[in-house]
C-alpha positions in Angstrom: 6.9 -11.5 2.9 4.8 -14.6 1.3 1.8 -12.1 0.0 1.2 -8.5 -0.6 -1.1 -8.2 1.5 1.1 -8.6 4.4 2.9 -6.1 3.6 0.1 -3.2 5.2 0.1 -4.8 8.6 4.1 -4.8 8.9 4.1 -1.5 8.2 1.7 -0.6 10.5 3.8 -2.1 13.2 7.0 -0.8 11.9 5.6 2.4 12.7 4.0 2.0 15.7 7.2 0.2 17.1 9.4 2.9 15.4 11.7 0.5 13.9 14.0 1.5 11.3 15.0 -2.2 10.0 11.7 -3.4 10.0 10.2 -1.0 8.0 13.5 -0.5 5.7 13.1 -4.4 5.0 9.2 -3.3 3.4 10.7 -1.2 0.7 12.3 -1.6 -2.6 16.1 0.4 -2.5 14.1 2.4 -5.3 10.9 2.8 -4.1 8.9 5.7 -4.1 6.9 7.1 -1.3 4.6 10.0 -2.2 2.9 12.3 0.6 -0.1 15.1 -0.1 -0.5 18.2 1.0 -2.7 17.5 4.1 0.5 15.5 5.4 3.4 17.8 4.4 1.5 21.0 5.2 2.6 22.3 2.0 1.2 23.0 -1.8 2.2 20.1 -3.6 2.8 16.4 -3.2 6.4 15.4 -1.6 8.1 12.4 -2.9 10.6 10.6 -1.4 12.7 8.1 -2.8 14.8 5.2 -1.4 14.0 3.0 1.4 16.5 4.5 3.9 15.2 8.2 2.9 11.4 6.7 3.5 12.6 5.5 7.0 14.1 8.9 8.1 10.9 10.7 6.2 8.3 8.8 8.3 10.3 7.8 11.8 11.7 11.3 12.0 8.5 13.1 10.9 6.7 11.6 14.1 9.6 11.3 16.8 8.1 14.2 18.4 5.0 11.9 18.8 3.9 10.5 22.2 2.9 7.6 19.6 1.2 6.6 16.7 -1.0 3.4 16.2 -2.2 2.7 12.3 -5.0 0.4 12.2 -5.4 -1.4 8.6 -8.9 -1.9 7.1 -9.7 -3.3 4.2 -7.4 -4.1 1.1 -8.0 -4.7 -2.6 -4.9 -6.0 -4.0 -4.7 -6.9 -8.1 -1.5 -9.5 -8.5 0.2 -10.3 -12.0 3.2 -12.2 -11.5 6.1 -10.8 -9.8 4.1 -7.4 -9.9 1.5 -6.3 -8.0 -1.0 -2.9 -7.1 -3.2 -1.9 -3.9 -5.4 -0.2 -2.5 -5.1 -0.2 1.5 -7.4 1.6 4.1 -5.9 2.7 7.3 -6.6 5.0 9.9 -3.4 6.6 11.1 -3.4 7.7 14.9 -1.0 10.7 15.7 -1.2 10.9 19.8 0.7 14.5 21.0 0.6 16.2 24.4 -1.7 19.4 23.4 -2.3 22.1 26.0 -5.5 20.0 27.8 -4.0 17.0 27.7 -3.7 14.1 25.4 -4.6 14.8 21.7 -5.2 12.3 19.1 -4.6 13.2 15.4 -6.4 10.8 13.1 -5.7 10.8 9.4 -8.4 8.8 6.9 -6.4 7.3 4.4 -5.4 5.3 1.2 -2.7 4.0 0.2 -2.5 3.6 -3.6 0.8 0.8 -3.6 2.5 -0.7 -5.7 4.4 -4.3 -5.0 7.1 -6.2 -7.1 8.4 -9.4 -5.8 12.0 -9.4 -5.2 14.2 -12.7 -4.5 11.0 -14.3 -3.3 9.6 -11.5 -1.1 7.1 -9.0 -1.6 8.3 -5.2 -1.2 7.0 -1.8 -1.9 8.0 -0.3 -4.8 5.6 2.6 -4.4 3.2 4.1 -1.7 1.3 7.0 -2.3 -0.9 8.4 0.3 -3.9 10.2 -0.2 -5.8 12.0 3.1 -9.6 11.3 3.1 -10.1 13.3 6.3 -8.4 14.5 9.6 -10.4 14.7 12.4 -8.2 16.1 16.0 -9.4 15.3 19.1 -8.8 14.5 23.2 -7.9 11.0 24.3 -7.6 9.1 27.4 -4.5 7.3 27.6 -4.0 4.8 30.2 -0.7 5.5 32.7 -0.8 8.8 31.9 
């Protein structure tokens, strides 16, 4: 990765594209990857650490998905040196087969990251996602 900021839309598609190497290759073998409440469904924030235990966490957590689709907004990235921190904007779409059909699960969120450079390439070291809203509703999906 030549710049931070790259790092957002690769993970996006990582996701989307469920692939494990992909988004393994985005994280520091340290890094830390913090989900809230709204996400875990539980009473405190869930940490996870190590990329392959971040792979697992996310790919398993939405293999039950018909698919997801994360569209990246705007990002405010502050770079010192090998070091860097974020802000990221992204709606994450959750599509699931509900009782009338196609349902969409849309999380507003931020990711509060932090980069470090590593043998030339940009990783996360740290991704903490905080839920601005949730909004659940029906979708048309082509095919289907």
């Amino acid at each position: 990765m030549n710049t931070p900021s790259e790092l957002a839309g690769r993970y996006a598609l990582a996701v989307d594209e469920r692939d494990r190497a992909a988004l393994a290759s985005l994280f520091t073998e340290d890094a830390e990857f913090v989900q809230p409440p709204a996400v875990t469904r539980g009473t405190e924030n869930v940490v996870t650490v190590g990329a392959g235990a971040i792979v697992a966490v996310v790919l398993d957590g939405t293999a039950h998905l018909h698919a997801t689709h994360h569209a990246v907004h705007q990002q405010v990235l502050d770079v010192e040196g090998d070091s860097a921190t974020g802000t990221v904007y992204c709606l994450a779409h959750h599509l699931y087969r509900g009782r009338d059909g196609i349902r969409d699960n849309a999380f507003a969120i931020r990711y509060r990251d932090e980069y470090t450079r590593v043998k030339g390439s940009w990783k996360i070291a740290r991704r903490e996602l905080v839920v601005d809203y949730i909004e659940d509703h029906a979708v048309t999906v082509p095919g289907l």
